[in-house]
C-alpha positions in Angstrom: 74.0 134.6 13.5 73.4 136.0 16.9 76.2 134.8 19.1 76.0 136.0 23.1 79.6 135.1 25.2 78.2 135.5 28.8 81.2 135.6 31.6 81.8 137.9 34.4 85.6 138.1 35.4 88.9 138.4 34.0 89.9 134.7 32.7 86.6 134.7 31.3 87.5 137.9 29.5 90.2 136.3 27.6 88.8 133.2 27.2 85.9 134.8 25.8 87.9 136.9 23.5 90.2 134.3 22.2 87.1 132.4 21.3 85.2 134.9 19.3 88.9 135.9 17.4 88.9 132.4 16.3 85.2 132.3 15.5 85.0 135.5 13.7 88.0 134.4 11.3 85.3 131.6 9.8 82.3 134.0 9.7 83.2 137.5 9.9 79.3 138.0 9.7 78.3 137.1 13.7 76.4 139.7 15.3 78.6 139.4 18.5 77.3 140.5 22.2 79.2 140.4 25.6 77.2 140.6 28.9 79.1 143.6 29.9 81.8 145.8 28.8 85.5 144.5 29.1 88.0 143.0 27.0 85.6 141.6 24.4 84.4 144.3 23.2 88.1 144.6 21.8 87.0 142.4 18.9 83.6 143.8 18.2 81.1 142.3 20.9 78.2 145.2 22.2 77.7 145.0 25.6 74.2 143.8 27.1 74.6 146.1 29.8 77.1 148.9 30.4 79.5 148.8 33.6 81.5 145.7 34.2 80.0 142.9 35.3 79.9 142.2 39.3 82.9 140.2 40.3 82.1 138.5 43.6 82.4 135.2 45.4 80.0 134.2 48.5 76.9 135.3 49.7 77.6 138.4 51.7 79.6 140.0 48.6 76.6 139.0 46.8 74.6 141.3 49.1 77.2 144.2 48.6 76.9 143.8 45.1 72.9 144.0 44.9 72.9 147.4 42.8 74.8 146.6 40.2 73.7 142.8 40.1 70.1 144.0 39.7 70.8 146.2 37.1 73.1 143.1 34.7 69.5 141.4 35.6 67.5 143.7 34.3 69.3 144.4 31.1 69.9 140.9 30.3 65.8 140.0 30.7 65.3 143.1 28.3 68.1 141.9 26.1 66.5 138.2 25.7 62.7 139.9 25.5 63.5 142.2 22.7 65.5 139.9 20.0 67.3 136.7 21.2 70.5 135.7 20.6 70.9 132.3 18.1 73.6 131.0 20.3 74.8 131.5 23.9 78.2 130.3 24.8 78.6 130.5 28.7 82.3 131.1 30.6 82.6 130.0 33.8 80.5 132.7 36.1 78.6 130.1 37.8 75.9 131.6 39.3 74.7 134.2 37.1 75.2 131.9 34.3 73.3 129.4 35.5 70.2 130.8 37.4 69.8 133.7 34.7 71.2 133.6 31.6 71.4 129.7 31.0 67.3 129.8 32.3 66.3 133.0 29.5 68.1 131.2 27.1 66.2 127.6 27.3 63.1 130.1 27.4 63.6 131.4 24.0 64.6 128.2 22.5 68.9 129.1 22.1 71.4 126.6 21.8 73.6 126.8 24.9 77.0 125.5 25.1 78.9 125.5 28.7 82.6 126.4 28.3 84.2 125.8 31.5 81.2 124.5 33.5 80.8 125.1 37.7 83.3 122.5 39.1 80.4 120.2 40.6 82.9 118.0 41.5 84.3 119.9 44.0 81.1 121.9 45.6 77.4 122.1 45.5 76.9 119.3 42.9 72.9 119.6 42.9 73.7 122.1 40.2 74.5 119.2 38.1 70.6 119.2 37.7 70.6 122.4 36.1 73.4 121.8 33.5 71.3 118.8 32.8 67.9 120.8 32.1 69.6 123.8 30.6 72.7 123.1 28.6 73.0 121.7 25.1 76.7 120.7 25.4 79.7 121.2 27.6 83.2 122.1 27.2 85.4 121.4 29.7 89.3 122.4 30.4 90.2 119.9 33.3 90.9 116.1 31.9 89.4 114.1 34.2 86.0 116.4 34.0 84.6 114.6 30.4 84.5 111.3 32.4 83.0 112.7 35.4 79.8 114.2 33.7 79.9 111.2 31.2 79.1 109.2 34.6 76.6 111.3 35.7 74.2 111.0 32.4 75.4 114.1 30.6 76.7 112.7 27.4 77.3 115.9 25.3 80.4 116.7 26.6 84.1 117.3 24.9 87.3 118.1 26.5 89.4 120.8 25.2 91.9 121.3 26.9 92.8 124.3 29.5 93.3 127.5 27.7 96.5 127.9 30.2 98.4 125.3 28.0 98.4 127.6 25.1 98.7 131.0 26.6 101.6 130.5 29.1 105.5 130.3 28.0 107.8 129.1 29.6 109.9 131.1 31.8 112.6 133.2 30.5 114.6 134.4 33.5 116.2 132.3 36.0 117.2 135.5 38.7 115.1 138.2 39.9 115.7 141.6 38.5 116.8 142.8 42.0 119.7 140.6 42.8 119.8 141.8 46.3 116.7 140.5 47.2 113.9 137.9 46.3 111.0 137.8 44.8 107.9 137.3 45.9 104.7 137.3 43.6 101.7 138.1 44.8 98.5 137.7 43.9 95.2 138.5 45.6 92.5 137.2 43.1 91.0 139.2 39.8 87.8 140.2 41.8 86.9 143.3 43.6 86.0 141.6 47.0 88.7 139.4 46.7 91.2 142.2 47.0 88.9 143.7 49.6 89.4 140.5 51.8 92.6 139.4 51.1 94.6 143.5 50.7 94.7 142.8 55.1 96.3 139.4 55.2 98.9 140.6 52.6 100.0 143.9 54.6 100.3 141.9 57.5 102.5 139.2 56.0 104.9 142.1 54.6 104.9 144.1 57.7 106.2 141.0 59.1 108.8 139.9 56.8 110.3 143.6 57.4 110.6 143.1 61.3 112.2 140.4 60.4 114.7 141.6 58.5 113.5 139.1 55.0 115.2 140.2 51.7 111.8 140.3 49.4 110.3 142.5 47.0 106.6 142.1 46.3 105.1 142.3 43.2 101.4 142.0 42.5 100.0 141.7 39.3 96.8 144.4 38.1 94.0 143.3 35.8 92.4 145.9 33.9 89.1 144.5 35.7 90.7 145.2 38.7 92.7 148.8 38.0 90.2 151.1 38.8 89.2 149.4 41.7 92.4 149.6 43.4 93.8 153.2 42.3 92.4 155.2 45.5 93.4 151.9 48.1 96.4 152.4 50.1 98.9 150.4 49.7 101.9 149.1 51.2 104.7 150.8 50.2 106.6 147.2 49.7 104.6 146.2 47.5 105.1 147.2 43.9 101.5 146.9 41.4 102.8 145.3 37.8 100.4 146.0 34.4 99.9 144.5 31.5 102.1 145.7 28.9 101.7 145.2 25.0 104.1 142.3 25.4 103.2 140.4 28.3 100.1 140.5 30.6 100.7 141.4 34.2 100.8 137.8 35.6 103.1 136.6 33.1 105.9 138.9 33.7 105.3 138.4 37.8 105.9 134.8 37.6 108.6 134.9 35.1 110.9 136.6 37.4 109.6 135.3 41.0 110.9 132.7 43.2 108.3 131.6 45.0 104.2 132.8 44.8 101.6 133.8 47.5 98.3 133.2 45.3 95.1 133.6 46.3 93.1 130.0 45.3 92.0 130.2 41.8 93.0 130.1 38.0 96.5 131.7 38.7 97.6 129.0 41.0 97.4 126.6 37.3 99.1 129.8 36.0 102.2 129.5 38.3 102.4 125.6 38.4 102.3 125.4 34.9 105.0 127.8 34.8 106.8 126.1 37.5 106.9 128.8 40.6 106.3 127.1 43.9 103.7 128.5 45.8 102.0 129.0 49.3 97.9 129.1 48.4 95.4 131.2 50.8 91.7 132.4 50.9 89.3 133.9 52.7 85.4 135.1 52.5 83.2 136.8 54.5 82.2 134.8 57.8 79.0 133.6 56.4 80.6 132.9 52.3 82.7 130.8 54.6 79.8 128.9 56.5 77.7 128.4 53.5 80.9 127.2 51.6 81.9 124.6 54.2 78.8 122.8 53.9 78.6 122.7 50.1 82.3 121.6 49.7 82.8 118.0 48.8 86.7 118.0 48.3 89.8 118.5 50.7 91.2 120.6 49.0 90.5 124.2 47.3 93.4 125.0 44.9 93.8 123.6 41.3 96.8 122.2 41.7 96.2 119.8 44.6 92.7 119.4 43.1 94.2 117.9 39.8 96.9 115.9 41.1 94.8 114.7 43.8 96.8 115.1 47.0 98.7 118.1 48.8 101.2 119.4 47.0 101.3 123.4 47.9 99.8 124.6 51.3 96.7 125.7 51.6 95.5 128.2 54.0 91.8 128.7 54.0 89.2 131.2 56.0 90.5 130.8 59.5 94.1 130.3 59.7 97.2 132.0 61.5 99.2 134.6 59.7 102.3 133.7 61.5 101.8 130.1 59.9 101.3 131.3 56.6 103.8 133.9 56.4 105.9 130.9 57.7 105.1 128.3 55.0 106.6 130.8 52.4 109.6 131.3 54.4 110.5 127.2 54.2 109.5 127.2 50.6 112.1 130.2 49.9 114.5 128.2 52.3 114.0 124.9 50.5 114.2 126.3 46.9 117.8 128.0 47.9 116.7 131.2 47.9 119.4 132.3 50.0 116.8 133.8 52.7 117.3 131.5 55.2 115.1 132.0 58.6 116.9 134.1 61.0 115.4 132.2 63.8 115.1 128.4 63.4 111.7 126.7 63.2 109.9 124.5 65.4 108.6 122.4 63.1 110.8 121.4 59.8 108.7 122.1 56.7 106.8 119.0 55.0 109.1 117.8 52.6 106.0 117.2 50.1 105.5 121.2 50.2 108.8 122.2 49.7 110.0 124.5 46.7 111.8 121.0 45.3 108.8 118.5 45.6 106.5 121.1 44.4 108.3 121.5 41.2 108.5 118.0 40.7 104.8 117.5 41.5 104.0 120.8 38.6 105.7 118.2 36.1 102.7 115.6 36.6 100.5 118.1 36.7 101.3 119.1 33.0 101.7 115.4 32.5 97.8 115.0 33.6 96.9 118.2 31.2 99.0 117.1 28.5 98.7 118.4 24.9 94.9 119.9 24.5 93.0 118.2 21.9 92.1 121.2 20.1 95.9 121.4 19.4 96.0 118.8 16.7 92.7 120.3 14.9 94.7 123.6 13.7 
C-alpha cells in the first residue's frame, strides 16, 4: 500500500510520525511518502518534494512564501500524475490540504482521511463544504468536534482524542533552575513568519521588564523546523534559545521548569494548560492576515484553552493591542501565583481574578476534565 501523510508544520511532524510508527508495526510493507522533508522521514517516508514545507499563517505571508509554495505545488501535481498514492491521511495544514492535496486525491480516486480537520467552528466554516465533497472520514482531537460535524451532515467521523494527552508528563520540578529569578517561558509559534512577527513584541516586553528592575529569565523553546531559520536573527541577549534533547523535546523542558508562559495562540497554549503553567496568550499577522481574519472569525476567542472551556480563562492579546498591557498581564499572573516578583509600582487596575495564576490552574483542571482519557487509550 501507498500511504501519503500530508502536513506542513511541526505538530503535524509528530503527529505524522507517531502515526506511521504505529502503522508500520502492523504492515511493515507501506510504501510511505511525506509531503516534504522533516521529521517523518525519520521512520522511512520519501519526501514528495525536497525543502520543508512553507510554514505560514495569513495572506500576506502567503504572498512571501509564493516560491517555495509554487514549487510544493508543482511536485505534488507531478507526484499524483505519475503513480498515486492508495491512501492519503491529511494533518492539520488547512489550506494546502484542502485546496490541493485533498482536491488531487478525490481526482485519482484515493481514500482520504482528515486527521485533525480546519477548526470550522471557530473561522471560515464554508470550508465545511469541502470536507464534505473531499473527505472519506475525519478524525478529530477536540471532544466536542464529533458532535459538531455529526450536526452538520458529516457522519464519518471518530474522536480520538488529542495527541497532547499522551505525549505530555507531568511536571517534574516545582522551582526554577535559577533560584534568583523567575521563569518565564516563551514561545513565539513553530512557523517562520510567526517568529518574524512576534521576535518585536517579545524584545520589547524584555527590554521592559529590565527597566524595571523584574527578576526573569526567558527561555524560548527551538523546533528543528524552526532552527535554521532563526540561527543568523539577533536576539536579545535575555533571552536564552532551549533544544530538543534526546530526553525531552524543547517545549517540554521549558514548561517543566517555568512559572508562568507567554505563548503565542496555538497548540502549545494546550501544551502548557495541560501541564498546568499559567499563561498570558498573544498574536499578531500582517495588517491585511488581520483584516481578512476578522471577518472569517466566528468565535471570541483565539486560544485553545478558552476555546475549549468556553469562556476567558487566560488573556488574550490579539493584532492590535498595547505592550504595556501585555507585558502587564504577566506581571499580575507572576504576582498572583506567588512568584515573589511583585510590581514595584502598584497597578491601576487589580488583575481579573478569573485570569490569575490560581483561577487559571483551576480552570486547566476542567480542561483535562473536558479531554478526558482519549478513546484510542483503551484500544492498546
Amino acid at each position: 500500500m501507498r500511504l501519503l501523510i500530508s502536513t506542513g508544520d511541526f505538530s503535524g511532524e509528530l503527529y505524522g510520525r507517531a502515526l506511521a510508527e504505529r502503522l508500520l508495526t502492523f504492515n511493515p510493507a507501506i510504501e510511505l511518502f511525506s509531503l516534504a522533508e522533516g521529521l517523518l522521514e525519520q521512520v522511512g517516508a520519501v519526501p514528495v518534494s525536497r525543502g520543508r514545507s512553507a510554514q505560514v499563517v495569513g495572506m500576506a505571508e502567503v504572498f512571501r512564501e509564493g516560491k517555495r509554495l509554487s514549487r510544493l505545488f508543482r511536485d505534488v501535481l507531478r507526484f499524483f500524475a505519475r503513480r498515486p498514492p492508495h491512501v492519503v491521511v491529511l494533518i492539520d495544514y488547512a489550506e494546502f490540504n484542502l485546496q490541493v492535496v485533498a482536491r488531487l486525491a478525490r481526482a485519482k480516486g484515493c481514500k482520504v482521511i482528515y486527521f485533525i480537520p480546519p477548526q470550522v467552528w471557530a473561522w471560515r466554516s464554508s470550508r465545511l463544504r469541502l470536507l464534505k465533497r473531499l473527505v472519506d472520514e475525519l478524525v478529530v482531537i477536540l471532544p466536542f468536534e464529533e458532535q459538531y460535524y455529526r450536526s452538520r451532515g458529516i457522519s464519518r467521523v471518530a474522536y480520538f482524542g488529542h495527541p497532547l494527552v499522551d505525549r505530555i508528563t507531568t511536571r517534574q520540578y516545582d522551582t526554577p533552575p535559577h533560584h534568583e529569578k523567575l521563569l518565564v517561558g516563551v514561545f513565539p509559534g513553530s512557523r517562520r513568519s510567526e517568529w518574524d512577527n512576534h521576535l518585536p513584541i517579545i524584545h520589547a516586553i524584555v527590554e521592559r521588564c529590565e527597566r524595571e528592575g523584574r527578576p526573569y529569565v526567558f527561555w524560548i523553546p527551538v523546533t528543528p523546523t524552526i532552527a535554521t531559520h532563526i540561527a543568523d536573527i539577533p536576539l536579545h541577549p535575555a533571552l536564552h534559545l532551549i533544544y530538543d534533547t534526546p530526553t525531552a523535546s524543547a517545549a517540554q523542558q521549558v514548561l517543566e521548569r517555568a512559572q508562568v508562559a507567554l505563548i503565542a495562540s496555538g497548540t502549545a497554549t494546550l501544551e502548557a494548560a495541560i501541564v498546568g503553567v499559567p499563561m498570558v496568550v498573544f498574536y499578531r499577522v500582517s495588517p491585511l492576515s488581520a483584516l481578512v481574519g476578522r471577518l472569517l472569525l466566528s468565535t471570541p476567542f483565539i486560544s485553545l484553552p478558552n476555546l475549549i472551556c468556553g469562556r476567558e480563562v487566560v488573556p488574550e492579546f490579539v493584532q492590535y493591542f498595547d505592550l504595556n498591557a501585555l507585558t502587564e498581564a504577566v506581571h499580575k499572573i507572576v504576582s498572583s501565583t506567588g512568584g515573589g516578583c511583585p510590581s514595584p509600582r502598584k497597578s491601576a487596575t487589580p488583575p481579573r481574578s478569573a485570569l490569575c495564576g490560581a483561577s487559571q490552574k483551576a480552570a486547566f483542571e476542567e480542561l483535562r476534565r473536558r479531554l478526558g482519557t482519549p478513546p484510542h487509550t483503551s484500544q492498546r
